[in-house]
PQR file of N, CA, C, O and H, with PARSE charges and radii, in Angstrom:
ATOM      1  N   UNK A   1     -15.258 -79.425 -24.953 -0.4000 1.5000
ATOM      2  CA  UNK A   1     -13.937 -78.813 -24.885 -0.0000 2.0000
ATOM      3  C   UNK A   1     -13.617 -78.104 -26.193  0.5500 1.7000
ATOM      4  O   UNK A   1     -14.154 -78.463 -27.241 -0.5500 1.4000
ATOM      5  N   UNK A   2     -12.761 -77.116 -26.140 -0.4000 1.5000
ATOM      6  CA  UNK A   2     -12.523 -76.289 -27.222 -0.0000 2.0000
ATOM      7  C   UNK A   2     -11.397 -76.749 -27.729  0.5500 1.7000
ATOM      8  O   UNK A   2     -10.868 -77.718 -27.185 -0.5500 1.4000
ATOM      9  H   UNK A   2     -12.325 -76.824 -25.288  0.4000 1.0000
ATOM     10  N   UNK A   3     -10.723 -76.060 -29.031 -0.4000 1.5000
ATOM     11  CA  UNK A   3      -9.601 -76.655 -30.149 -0.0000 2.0000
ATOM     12  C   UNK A   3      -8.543 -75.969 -28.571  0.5500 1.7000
ATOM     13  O   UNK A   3      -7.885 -76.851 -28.020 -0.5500 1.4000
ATOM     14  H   UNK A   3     -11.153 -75.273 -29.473  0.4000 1.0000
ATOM     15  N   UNK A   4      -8.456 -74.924 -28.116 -0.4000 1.5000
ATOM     16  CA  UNK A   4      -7.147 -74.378 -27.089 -0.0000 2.0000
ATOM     17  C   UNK A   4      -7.353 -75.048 -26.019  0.5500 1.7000
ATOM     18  O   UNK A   4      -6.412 -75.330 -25.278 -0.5500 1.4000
ATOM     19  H   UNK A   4      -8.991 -74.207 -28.563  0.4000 1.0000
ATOM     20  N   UNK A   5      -8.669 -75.435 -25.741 -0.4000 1.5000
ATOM     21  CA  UNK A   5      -7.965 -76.505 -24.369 -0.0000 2.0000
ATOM     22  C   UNK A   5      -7.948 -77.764 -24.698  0.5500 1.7000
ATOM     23  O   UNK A   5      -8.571 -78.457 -23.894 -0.5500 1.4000
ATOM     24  H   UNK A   5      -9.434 -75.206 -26.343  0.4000 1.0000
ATOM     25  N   UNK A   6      -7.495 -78.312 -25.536 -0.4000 1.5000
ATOM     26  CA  UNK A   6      -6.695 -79.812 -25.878 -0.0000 2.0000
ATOM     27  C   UNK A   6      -5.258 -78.999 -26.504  0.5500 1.7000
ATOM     28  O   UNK A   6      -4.198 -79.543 -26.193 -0.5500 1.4000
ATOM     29  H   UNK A   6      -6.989 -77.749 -26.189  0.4000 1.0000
ATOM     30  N   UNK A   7      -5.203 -78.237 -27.022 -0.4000 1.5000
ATOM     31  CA  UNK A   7      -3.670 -77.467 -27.114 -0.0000 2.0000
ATOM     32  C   UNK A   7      -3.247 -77.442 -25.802  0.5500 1.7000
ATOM     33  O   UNK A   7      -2.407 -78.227 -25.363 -0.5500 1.4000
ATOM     34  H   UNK A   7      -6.064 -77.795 -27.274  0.4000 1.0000
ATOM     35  N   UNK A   8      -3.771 -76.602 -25.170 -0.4000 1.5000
ATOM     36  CA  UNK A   8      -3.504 -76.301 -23.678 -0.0000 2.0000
ATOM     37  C   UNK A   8      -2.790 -77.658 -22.875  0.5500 1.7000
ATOM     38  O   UNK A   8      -1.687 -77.706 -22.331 -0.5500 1.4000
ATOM     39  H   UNK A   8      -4.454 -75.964 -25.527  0.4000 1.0000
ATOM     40  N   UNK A   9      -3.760 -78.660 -22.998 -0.4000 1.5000
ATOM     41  CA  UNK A   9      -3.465 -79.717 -22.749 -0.0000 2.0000
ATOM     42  C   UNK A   9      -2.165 -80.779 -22.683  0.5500 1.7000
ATOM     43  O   UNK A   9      -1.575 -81.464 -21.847 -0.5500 1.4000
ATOM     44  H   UNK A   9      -4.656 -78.620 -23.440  0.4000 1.0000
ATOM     45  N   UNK A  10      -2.118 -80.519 -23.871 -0.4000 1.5000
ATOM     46  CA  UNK A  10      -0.659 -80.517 -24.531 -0.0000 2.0000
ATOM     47  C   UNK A  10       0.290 -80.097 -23.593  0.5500 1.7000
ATOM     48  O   UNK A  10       1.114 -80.868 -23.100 -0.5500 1.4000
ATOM     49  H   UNK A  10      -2.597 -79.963 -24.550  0.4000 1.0000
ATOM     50  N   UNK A  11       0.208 -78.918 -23.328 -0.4000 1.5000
ATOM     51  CA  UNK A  11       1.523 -78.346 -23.000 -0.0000 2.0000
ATOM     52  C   UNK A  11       2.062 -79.223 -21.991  0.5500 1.7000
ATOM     53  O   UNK A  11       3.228 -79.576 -22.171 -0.5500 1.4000
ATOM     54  H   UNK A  11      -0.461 -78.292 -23.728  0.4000 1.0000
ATOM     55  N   UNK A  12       1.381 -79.710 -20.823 -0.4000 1.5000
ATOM     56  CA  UNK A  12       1.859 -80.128 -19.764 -0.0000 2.0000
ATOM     57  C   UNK A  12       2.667 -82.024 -20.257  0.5500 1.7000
ATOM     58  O   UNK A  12       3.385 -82.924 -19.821 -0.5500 1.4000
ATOM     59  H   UNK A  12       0.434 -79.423 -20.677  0.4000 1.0000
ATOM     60  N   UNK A  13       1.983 -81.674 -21.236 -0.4000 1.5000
ATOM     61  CA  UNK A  13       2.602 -83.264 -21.611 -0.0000 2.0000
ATOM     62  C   UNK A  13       4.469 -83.046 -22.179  0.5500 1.7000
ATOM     63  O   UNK A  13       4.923 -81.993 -22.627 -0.5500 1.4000
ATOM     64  H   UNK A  13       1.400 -80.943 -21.590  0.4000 1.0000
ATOM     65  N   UNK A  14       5.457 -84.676 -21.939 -0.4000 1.5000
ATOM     66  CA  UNK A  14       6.554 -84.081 -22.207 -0.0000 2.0000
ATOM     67  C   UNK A  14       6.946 -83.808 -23.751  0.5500 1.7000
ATOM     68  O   UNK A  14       7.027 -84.613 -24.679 -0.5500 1.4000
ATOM     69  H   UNK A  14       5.088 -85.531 -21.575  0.4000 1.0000
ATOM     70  N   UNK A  15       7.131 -82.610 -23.730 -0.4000 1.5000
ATOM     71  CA  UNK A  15       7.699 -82.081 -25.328 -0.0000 2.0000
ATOM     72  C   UNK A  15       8.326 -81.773 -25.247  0.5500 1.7000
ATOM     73  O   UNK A  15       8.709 -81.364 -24.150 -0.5500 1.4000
ATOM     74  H   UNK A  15       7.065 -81.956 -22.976  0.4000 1.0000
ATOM     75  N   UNK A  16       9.104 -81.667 -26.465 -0.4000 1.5000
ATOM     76  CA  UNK A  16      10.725 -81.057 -26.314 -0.0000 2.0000
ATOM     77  C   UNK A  16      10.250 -79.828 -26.773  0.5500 1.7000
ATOM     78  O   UNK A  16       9.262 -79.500 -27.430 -0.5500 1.4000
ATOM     79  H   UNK A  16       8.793 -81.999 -27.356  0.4000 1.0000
ATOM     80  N   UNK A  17      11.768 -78.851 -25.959 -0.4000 1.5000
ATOM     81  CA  UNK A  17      11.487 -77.945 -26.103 -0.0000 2.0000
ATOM     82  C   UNK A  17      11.451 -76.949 -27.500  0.5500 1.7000
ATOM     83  O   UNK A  17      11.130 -75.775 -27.321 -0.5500 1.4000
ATOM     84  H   UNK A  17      12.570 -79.118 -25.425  0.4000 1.0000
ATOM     85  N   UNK A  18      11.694 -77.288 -28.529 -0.4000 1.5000
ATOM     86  CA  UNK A  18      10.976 -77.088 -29.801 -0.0000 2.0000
ATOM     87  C   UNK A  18       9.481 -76.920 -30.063  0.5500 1.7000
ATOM     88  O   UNK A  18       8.744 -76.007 -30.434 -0.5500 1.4000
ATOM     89  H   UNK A  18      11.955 -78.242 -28.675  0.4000 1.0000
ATOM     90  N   UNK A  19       9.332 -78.452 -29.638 -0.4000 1.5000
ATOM     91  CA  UNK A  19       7.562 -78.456 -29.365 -0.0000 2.0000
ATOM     92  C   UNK A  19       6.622 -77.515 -28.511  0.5500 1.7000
ATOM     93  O   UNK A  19       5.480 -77.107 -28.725 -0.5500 1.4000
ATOM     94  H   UNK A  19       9.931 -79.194 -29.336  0.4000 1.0000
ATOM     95  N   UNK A  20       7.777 -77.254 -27.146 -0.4000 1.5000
ATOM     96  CA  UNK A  20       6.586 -76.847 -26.264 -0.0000 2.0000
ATOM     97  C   UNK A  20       6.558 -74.816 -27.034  0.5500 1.7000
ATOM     98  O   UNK A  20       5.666 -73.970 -26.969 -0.5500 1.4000
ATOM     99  H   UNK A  20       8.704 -77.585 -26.972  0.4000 1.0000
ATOM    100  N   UNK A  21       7.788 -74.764 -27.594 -0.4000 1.5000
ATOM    101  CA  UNK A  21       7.595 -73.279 -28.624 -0.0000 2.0000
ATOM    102  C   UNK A  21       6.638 -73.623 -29.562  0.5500 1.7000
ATOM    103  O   UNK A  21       5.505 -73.183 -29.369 -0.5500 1.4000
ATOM    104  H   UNK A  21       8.513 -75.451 -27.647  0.4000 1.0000
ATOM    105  N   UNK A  22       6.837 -74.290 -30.505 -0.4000 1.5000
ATOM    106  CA  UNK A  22       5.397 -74.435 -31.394 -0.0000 2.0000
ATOM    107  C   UNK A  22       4.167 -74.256 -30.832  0.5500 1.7000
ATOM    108  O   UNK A  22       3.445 -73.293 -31.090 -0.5500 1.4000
ATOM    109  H   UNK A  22       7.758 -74.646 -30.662  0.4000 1.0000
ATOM    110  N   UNK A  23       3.852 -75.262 -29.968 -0.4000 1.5000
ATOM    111  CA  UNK A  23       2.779 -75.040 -29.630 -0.0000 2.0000
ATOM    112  C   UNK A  23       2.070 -73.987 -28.935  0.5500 1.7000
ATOM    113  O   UNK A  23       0.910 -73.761 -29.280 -0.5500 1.4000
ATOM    114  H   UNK A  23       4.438 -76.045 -29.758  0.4000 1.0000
ATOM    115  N   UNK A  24       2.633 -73.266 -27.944 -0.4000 1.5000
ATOM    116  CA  UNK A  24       2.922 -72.190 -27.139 -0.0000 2.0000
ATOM    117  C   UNK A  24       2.777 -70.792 -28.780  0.5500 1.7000
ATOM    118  O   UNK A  24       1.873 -69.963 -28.676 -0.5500 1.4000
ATOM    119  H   UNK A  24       3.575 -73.450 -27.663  0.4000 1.0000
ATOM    120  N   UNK A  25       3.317 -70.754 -29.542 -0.4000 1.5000
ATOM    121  CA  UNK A  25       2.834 -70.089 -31.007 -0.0000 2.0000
ATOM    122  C   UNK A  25       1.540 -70.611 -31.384  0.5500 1.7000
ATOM    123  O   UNK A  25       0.669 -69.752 -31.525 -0.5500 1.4000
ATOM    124  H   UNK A  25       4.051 -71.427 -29.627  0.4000 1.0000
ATOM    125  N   UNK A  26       1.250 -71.653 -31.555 -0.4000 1.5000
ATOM    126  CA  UNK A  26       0.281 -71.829 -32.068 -0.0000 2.0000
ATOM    127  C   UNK A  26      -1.206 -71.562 -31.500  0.5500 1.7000
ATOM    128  O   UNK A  26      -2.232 -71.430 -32.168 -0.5500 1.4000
ATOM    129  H   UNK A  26       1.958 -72.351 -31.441  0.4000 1.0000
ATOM    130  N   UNK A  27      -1.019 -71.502 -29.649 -0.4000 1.5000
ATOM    131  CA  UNK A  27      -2.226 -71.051 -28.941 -0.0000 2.0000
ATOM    132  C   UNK A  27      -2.006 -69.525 -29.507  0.5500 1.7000
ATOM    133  O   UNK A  27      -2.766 -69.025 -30.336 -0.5500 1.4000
ATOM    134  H   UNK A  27      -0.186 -71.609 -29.106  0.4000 1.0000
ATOM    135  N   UNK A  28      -0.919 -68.880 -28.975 -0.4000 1.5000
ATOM    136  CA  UNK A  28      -0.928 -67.297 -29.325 -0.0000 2.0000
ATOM    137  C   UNK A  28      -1.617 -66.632 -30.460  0.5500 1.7000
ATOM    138  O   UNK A  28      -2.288 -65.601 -30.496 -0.5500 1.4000
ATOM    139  H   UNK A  28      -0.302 -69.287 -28.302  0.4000 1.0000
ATOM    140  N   UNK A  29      -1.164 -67.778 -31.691 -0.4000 1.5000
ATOM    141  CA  UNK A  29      -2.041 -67.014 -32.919 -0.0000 2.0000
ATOM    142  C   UNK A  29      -3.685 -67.537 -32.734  0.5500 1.7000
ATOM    143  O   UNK A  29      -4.552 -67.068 -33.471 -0.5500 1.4000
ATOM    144  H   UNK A  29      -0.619 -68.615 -31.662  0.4000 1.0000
ATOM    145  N   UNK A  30      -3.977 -68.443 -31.790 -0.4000 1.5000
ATOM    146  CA  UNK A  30      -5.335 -68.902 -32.049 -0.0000 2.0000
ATOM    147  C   UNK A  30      -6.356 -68.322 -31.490  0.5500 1.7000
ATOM    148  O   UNK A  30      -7.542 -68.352 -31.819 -0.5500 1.4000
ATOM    149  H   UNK A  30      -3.273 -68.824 -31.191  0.4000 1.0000
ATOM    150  N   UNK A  31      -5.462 -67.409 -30.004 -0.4000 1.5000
ATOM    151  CA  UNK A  31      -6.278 -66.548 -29.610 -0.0000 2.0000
ATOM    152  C   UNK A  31      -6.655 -65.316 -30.067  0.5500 1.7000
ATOM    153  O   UNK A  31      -7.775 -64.848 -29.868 -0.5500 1.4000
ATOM    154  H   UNK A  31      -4.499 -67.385 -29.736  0.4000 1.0000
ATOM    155  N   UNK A  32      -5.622 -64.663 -30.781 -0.4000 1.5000
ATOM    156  CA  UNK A  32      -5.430 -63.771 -31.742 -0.0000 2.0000
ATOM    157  C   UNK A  32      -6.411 -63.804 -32.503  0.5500 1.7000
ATOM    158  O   UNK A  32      -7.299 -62.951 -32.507 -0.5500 1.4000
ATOM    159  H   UNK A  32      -4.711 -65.043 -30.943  0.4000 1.0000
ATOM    160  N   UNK A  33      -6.360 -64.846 -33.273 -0.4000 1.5000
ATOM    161  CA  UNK A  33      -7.481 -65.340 -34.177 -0.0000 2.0000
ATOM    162  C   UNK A  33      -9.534 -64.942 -33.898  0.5500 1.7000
ATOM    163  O   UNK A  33     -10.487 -64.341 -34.393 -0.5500 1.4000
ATOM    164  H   UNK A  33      -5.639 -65.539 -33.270  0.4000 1.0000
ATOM    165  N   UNK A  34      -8.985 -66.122 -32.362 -0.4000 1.5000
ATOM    166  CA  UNK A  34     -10.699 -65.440 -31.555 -0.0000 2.0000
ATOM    167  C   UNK A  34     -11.363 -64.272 -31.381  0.5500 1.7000
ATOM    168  O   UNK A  34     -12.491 -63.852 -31.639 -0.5500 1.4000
ATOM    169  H   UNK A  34      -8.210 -66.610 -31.960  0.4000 1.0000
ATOM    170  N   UNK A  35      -9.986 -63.690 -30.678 -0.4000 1.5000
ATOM    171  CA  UNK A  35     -10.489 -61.960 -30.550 -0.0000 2.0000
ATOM    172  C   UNK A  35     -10.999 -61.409 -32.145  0.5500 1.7000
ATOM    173  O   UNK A  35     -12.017 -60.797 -32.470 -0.5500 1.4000
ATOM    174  H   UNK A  35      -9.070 -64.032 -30.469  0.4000 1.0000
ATOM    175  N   UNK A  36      -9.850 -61.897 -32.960 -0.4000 1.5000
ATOM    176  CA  UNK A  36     -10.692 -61.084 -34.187 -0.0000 2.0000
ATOM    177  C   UNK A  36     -12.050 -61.408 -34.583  0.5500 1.7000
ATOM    178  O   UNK A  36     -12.933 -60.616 -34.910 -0.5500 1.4000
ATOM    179  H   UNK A  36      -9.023 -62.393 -32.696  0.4000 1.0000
ATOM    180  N   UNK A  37     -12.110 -62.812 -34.505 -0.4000 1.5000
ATOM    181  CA  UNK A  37     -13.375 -63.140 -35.424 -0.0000 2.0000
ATOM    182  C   UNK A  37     -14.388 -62.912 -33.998  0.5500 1.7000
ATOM    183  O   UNK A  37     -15.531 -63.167 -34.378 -0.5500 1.4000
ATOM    184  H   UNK A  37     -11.392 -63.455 -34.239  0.4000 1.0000
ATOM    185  N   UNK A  38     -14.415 -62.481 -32.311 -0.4000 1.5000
ATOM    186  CA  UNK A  38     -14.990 -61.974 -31.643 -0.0000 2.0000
ATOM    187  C   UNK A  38     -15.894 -60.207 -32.171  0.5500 1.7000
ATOM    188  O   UNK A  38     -17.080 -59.877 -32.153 -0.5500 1.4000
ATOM    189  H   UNK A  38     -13.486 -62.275 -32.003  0.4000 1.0000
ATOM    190  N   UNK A  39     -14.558 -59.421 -32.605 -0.4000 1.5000
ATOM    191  CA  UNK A  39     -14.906 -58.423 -32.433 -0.0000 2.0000
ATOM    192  C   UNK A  39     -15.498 -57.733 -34.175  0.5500 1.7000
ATOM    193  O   UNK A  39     -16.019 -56.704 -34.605 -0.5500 1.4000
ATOM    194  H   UNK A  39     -13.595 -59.689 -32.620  0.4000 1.0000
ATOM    195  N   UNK A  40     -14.972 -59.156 -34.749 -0.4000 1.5000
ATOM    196  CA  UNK A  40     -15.619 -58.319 -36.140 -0.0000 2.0000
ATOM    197  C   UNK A  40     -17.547 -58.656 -35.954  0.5500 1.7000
ATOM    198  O   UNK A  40     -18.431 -57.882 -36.322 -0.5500 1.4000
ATOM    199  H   UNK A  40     -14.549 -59.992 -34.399  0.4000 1.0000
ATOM    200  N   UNK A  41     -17.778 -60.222 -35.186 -0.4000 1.5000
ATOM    201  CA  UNK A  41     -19.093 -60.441 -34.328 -0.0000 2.0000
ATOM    202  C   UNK A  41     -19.538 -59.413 -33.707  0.5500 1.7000
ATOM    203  O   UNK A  41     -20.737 -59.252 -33.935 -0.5500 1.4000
ATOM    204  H   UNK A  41     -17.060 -60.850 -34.887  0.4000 1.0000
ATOM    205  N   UNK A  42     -18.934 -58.367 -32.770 -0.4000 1.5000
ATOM    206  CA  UNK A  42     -19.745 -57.515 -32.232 -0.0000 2.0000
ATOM    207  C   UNK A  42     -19.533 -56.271 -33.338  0.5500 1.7000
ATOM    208  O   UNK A  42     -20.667 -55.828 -33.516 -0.5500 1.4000
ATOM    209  H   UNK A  42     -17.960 -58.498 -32.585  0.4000 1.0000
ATOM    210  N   UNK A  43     -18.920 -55.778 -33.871 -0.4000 1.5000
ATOM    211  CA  UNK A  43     -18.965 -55.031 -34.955 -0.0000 2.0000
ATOM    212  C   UNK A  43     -20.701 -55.466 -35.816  0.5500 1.7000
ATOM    213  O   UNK A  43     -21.725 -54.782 -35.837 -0.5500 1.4000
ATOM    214  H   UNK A  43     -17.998 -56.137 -33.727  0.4000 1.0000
ATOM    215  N   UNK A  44     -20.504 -56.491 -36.275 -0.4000 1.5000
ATOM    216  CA  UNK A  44     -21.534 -56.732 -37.002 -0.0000 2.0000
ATOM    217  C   UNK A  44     -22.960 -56.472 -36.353  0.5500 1.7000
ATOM    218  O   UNK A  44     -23.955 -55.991 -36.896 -0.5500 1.4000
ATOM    219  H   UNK A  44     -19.673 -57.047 -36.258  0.4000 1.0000
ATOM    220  N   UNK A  45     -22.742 -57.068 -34.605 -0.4000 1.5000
ATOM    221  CA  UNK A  45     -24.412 -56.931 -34.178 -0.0000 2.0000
ATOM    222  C   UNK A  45     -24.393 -55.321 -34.017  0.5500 1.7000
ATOM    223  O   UNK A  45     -25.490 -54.877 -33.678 -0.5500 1.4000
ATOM    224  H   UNK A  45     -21.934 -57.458 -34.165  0.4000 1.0000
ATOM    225  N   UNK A  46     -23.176 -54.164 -34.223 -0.4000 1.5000
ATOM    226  CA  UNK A  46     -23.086 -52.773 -33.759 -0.0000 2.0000
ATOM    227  C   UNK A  46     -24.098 -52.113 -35.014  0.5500 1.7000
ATOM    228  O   UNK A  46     -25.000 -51.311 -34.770 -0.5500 1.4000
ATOM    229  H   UNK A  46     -22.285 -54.524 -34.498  0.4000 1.0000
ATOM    230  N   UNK A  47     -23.786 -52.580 -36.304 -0.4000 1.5000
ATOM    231  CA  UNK A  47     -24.175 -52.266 -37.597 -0.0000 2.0000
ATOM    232  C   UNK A  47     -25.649 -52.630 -37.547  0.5500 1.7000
ATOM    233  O   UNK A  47     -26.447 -51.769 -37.917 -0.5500 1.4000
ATOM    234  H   UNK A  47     -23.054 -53.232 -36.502  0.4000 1.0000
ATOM    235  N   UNK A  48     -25.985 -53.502 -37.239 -0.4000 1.5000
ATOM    236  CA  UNK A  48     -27.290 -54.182 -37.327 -0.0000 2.0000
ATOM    237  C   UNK A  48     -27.942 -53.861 -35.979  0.5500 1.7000
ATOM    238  O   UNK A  48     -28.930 -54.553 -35.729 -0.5500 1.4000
ATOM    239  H   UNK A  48     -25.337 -54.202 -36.938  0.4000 1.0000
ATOM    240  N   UNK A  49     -27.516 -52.751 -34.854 -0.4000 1.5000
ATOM    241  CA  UNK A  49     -28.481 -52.146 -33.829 -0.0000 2.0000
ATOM    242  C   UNK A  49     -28.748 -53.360 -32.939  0.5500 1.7000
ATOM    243  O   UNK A  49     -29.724 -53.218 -32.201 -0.5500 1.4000
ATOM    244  H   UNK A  49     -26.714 -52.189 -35.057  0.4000 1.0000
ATOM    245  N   UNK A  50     -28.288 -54.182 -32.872 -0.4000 1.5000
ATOM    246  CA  UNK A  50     -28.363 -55.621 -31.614 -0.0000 2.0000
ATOM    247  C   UNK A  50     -27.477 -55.823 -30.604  0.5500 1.7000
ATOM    248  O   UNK A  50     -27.410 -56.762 -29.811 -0.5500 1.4000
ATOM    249  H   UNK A  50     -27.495 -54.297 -33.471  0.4000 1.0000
ATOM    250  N   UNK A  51     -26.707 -54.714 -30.724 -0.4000 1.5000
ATOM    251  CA  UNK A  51     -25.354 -54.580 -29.244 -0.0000 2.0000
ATOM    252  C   UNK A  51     -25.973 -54.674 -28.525  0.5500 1.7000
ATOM    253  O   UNK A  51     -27.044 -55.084 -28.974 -0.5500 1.4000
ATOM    254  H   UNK A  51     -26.761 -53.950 -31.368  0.4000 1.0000
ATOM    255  N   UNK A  52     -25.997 -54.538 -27.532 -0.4000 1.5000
ATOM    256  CA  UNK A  52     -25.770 -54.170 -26.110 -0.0000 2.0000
ATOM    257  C   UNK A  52     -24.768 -54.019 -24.941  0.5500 1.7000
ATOM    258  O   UNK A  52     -24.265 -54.859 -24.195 -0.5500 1.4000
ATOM    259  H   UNK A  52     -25.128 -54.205 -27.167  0.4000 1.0000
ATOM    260  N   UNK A  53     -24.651 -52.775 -25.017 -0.4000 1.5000
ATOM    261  CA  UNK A  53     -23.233 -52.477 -24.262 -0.0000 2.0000
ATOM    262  C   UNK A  53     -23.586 -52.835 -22.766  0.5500 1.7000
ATOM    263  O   UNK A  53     -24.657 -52.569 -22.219 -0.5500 1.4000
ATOM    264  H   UNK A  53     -25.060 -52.093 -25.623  0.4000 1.0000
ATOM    265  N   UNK A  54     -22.424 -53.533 -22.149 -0.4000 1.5000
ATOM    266  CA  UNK A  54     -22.497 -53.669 -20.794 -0.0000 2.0000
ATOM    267  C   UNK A  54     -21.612 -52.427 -19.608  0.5500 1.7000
ATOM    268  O   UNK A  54     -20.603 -51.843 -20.005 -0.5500 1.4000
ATOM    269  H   UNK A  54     -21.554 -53.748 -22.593  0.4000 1.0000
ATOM    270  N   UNK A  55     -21.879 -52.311 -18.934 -0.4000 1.5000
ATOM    271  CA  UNK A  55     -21.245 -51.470 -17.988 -0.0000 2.0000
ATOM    272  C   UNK A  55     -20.746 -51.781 -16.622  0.5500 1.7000
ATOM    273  O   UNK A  55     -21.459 -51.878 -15.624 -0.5500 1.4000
ATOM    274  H   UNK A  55     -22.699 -52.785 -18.612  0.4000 1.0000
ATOM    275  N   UNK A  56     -19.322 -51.943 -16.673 -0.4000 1.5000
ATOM    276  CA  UNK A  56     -18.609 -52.664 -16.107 -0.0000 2.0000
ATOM    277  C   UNK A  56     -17.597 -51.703 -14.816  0.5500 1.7000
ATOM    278  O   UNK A  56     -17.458 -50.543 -15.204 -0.5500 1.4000
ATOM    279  H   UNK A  56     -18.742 -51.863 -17.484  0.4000 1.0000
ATOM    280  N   UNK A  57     -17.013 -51.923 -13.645 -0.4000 1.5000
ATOM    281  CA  UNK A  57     -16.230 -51.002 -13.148 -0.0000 2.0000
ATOM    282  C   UNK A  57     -14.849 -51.207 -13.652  0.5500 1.7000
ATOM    283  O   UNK A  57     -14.569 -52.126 -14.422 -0.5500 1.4000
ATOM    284  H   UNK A  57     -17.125 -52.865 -13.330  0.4000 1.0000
ATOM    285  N   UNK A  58     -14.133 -50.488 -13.285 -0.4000 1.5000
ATOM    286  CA  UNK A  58     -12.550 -50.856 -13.949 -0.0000 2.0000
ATOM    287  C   UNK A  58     -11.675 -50.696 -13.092  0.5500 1.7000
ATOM    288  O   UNK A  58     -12.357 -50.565 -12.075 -0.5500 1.4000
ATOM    289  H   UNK A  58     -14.360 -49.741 -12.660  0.4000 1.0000
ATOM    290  N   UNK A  59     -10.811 -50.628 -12.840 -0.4000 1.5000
ATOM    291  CA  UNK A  59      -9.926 -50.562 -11.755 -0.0000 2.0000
ATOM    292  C   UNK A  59      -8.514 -51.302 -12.676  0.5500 1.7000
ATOM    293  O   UNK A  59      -8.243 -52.435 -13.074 -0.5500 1.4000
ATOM    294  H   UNK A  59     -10.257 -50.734 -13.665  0.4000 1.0000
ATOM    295  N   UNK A  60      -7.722 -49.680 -12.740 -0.4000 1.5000
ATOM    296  CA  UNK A  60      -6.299 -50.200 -13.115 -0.0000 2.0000
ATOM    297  C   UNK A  60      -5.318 -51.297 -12.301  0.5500 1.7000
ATOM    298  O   UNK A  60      -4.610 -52.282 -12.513 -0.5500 1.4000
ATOM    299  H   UNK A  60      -7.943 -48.759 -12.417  0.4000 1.0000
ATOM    300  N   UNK A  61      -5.731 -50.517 -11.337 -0.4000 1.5000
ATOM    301  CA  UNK A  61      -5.021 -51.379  -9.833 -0.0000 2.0000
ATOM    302  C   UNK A  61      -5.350 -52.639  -9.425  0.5500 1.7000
ATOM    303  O   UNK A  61      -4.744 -53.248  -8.544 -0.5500 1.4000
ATOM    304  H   UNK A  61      -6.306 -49.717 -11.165  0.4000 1.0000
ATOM    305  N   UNK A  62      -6.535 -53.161 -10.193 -0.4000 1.5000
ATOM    306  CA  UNK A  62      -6.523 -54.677  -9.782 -0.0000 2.0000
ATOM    307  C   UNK A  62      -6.004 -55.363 -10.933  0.5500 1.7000
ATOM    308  O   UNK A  62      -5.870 -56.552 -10.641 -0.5500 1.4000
ATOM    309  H   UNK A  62      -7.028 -52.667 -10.909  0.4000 1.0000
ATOM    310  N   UNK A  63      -5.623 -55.105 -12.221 -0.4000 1.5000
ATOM    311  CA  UNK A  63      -5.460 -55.640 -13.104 -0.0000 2.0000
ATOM    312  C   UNK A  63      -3.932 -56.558 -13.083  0.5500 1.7000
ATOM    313  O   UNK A  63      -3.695 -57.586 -13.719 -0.5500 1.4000
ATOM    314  H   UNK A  63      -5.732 -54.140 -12.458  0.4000 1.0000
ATOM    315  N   UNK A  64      -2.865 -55.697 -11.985 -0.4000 1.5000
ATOM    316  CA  UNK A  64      -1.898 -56.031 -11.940 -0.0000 2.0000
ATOM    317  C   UNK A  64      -1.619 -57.208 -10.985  0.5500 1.7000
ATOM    318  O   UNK A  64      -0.479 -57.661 -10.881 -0.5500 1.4000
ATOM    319  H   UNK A  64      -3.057 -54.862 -11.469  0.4000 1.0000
TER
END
């Protein structure tokens, strides 16, 4: 299990509602966090020629 799903975890447990804001902040910045240290990771394998881009379909319309 990861550090956000025992946060996650959390949530459903009873907290006051102070708590369930803290914590609810504290996943937000942690994902925040991931993506960065994700994309400075693919940055790095971009520099060093080890990407590999995938090719994916997209569709605005299902996103919603």
């Amino acid at each position: 299990m990861t550090c956000l799903m025992f946060l996650e975890n959390l949530m459903v447990e009873n907290l006051s509602e102070h708590g369930f804001r803290m914590l609810s902040i504290v996943i937000s910045q942690l994902n925040s966090l991931l993506c960065m240290v994700n994309d400075i990771l693919d940055y790095q394998m971009i520099e060093e020629d080890k990407f590999v881009a995938k090719i994916q379909e997209f569709s605005p319309e299902k996103t919603l």
